[in-house]
C-alpha positions, 0 to 999 in steps of 0.5 A: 616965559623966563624967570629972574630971580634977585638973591639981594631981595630973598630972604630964605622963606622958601615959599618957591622951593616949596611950591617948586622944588622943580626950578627951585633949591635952596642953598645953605643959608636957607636962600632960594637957588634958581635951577632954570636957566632960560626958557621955563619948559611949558609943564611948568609955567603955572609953577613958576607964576605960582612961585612969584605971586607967592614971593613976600620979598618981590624977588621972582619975577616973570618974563614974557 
């Protein structure tokens, strides 16, 4: 499972971060910052589903 994340559709409601602060951070503007490059280690698959079920803006998505 991987995630992508589309910066151009976030807008800085930091539901990913506090659902997973584990693949997620959050710049200075407040926007979402991706901390996992390729494949979600299996410890947090539900987590990052999680994250992109519960994006308003449709910015998470998952692959895979």
């Amino acid at each position: 499972m991987k995630i992508s994340y589309d910066r151009s559709k976030c807008q800085g409601h930091n539901r990913c971060y506090m659902l997973a602060p584990e693949l997620f951070d959050t710049d200075d503007e407040g926007y979402a910052i991706l901390l996992v490059e390729g494949e979600v280690p299996s410890d947090l698959q539900d987590k990052a589903q999680l994250c992109a079920d519960n994006c308003p803006e449709y910015a998470i998505e998952i692959e895979g």
